[in-house]
C-alpha beads as a LAMMPS data file, in Angstrom:
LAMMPS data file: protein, C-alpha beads

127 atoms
126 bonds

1 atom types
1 bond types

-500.0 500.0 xlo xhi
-500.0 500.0 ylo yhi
-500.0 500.0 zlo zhi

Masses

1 110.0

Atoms # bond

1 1 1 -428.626 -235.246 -188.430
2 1 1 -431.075 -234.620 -190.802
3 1 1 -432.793 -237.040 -192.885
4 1 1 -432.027 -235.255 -196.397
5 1 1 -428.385 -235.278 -195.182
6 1 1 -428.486 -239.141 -194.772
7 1 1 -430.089 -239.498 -198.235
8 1 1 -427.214 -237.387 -199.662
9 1 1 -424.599 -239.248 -197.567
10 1 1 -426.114 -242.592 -198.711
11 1 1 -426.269 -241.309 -201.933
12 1 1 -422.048 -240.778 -202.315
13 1 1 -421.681 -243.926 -200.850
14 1 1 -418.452 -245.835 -202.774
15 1 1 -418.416 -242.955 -204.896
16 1 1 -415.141 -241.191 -205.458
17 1 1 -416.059 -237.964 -203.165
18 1 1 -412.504 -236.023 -203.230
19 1 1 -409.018 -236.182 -204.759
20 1 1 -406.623 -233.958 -202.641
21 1 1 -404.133 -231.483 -203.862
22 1 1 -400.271 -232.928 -203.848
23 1 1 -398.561 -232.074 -200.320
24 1 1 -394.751 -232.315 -200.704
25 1 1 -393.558 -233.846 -197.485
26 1 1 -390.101 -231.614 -196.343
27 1 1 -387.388 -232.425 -194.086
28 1 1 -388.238 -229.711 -192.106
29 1 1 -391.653 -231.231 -191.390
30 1 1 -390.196 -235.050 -190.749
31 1 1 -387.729 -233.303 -188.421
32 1 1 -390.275 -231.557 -186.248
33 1 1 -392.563 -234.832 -186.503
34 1 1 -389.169 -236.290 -185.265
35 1 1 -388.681 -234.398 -182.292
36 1 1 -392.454 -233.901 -181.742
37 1 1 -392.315 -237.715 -181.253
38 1 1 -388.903 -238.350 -180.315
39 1 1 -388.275 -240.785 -183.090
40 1 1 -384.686 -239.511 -184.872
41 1 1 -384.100 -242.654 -186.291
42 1 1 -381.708 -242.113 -188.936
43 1 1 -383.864 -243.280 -191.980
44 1 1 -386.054 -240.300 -191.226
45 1 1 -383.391 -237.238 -190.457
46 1 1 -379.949 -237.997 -191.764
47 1 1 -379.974 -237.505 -195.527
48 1 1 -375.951 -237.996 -195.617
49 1 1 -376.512 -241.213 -194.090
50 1 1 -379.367 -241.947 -196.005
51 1 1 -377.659 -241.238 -199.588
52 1 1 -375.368 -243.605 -198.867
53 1 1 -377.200 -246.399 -197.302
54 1 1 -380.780 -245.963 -197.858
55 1 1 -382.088 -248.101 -200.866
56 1 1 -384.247 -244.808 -201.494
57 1 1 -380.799 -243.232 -201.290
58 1 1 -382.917 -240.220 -199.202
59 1 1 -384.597 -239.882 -196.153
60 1 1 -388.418 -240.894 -195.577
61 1 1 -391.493 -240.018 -194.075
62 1 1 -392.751 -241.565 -190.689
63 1 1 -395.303 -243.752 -190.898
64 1 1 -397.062 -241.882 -188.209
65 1 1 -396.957 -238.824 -189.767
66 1 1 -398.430 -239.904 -193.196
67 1 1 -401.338 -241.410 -191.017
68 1 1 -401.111 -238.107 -188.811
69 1 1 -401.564 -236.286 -192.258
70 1 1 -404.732 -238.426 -193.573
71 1 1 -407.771 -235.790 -192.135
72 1 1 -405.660 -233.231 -194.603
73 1 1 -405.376 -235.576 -197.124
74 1 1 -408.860 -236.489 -197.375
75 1 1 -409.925 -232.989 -197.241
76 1 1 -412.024 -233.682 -194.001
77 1 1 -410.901 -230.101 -192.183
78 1 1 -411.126 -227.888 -194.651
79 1 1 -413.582 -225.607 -193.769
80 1 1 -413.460 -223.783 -197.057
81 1 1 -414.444 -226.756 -198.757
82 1 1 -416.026 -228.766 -196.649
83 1 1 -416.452 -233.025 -198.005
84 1 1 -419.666 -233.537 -196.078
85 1 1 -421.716 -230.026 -196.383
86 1 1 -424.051 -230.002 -193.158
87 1 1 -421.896 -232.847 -191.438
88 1 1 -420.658 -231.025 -188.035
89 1 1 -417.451 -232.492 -186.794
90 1 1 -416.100 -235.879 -187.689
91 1 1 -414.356 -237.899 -185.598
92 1 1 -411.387 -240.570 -185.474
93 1 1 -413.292 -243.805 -185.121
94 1 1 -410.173 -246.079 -185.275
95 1 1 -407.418 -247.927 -188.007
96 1 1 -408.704 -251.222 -189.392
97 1 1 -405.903 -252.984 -191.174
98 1 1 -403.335 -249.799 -191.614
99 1 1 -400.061 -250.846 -193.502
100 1 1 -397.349 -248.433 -194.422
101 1 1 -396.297 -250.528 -197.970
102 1 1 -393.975 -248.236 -199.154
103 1 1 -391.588 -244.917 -198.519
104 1 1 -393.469 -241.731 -198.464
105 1 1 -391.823 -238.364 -199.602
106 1 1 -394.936 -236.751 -201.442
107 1 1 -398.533 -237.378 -200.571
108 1 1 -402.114 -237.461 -202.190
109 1 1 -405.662 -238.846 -201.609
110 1 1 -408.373 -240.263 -203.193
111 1 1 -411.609 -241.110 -201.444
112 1 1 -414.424 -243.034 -201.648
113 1 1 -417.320 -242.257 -199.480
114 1 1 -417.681 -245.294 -197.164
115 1 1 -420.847 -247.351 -196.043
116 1 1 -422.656 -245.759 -192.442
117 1 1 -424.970 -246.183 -189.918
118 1 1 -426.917 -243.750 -189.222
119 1 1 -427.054 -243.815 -185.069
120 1 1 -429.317 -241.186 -183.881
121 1 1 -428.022 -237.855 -184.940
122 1 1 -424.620 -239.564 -185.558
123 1 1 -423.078 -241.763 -188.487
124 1 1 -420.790 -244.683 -187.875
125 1 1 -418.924 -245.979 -190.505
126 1 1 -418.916 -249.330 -191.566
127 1 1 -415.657 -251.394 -191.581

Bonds

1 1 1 2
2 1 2 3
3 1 3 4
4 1 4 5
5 1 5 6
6 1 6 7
7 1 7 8
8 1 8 9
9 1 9 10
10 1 10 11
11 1 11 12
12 1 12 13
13 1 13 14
14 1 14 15
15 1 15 16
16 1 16 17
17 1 17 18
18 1 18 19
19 1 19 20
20 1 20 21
21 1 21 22
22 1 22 23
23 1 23 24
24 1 24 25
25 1 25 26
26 1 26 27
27 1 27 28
28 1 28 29
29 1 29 30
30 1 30 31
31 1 31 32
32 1 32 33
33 1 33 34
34 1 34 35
35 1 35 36
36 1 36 37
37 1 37 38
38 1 38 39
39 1 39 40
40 1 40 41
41 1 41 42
42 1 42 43
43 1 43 44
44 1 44 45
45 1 45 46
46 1 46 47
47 1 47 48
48 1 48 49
49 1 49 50
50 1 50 51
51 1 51 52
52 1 52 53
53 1 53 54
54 1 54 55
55 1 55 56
56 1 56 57
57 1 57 58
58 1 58 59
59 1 59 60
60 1 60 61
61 1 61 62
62 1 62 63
63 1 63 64
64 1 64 65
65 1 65 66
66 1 66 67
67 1 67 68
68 1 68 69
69 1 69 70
70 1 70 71
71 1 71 72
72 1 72 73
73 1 73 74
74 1 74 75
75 1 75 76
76 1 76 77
77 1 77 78
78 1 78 79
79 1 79 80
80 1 80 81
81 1 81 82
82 1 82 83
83 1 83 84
84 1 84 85
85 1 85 86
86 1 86 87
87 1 87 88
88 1 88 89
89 1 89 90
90 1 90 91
91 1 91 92
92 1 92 93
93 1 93 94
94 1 94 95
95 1 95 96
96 1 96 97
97 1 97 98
98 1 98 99
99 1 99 100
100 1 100 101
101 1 101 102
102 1 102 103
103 1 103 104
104 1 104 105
105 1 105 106
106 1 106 107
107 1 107 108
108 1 108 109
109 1 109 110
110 1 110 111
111 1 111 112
112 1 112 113
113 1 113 114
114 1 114 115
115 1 115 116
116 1 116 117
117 1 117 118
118 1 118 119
119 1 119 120
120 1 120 121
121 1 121 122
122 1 122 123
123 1 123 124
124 1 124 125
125 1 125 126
126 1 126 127
């Protein structure tokens, strides 16, 4: 990694760096999250059941699949548009402290670009 990309990196750091379009989250892709995972609990695939005794009176999002949907969210594979020009891959470091407070039916992102350090040609970031 560079050093001019570290300065710009360093630079953006808890800066708002990208706001993601809306993604409407459909049955049809709770359902295949569902049987991708095996989880058909009723509060995620039956919306009869749901309108009736659901205090969102409709069905909701995984937890797991709003987490799954984060790297799209935060625009981090988007190759058209890529968040961190000259930054190669980035990878899945781990979850510090991930809550699900609420239902989840439509989804959007704002980041901030974290703190980092710089390891050889990598970045790690900072909890």
């Amino acid at each position: 990694m560079s050093d001019d990309l570290l300065r710009e990196l360093a630079a953006r750091v808890g800066r708002e760096v990208y706001v993601s379009d809306w993604l409407e989250i459909t049955q049809q892709r709770i359902d295949r999250f569902a049987d991708a995972t095996g989880d058909h609990q009723w509060i995620h695939v039956n919306p009869a059941r749901c309108a009736k005794e659901s205090p969102w009176r409709t069905t909701i999002a995984h937890g797991y699949l709003t987490l799954a949907l984060y790297p799209r969210l935060r625009g981090i594979v988007d190759a058209e548009r890529p968040l961190y020009p000259g930054v190669k891959s980035i990878l899945n470091y781990g979850l510090n402290r991930t809550r699900f407070p609420t239902a989840a039916s439509v989804q959007r992102a704002r980041s901030r670009a974290p703190h980092f350090t710089a390891v050889g040609k990598r970045v790690r970031l900072s909890p």
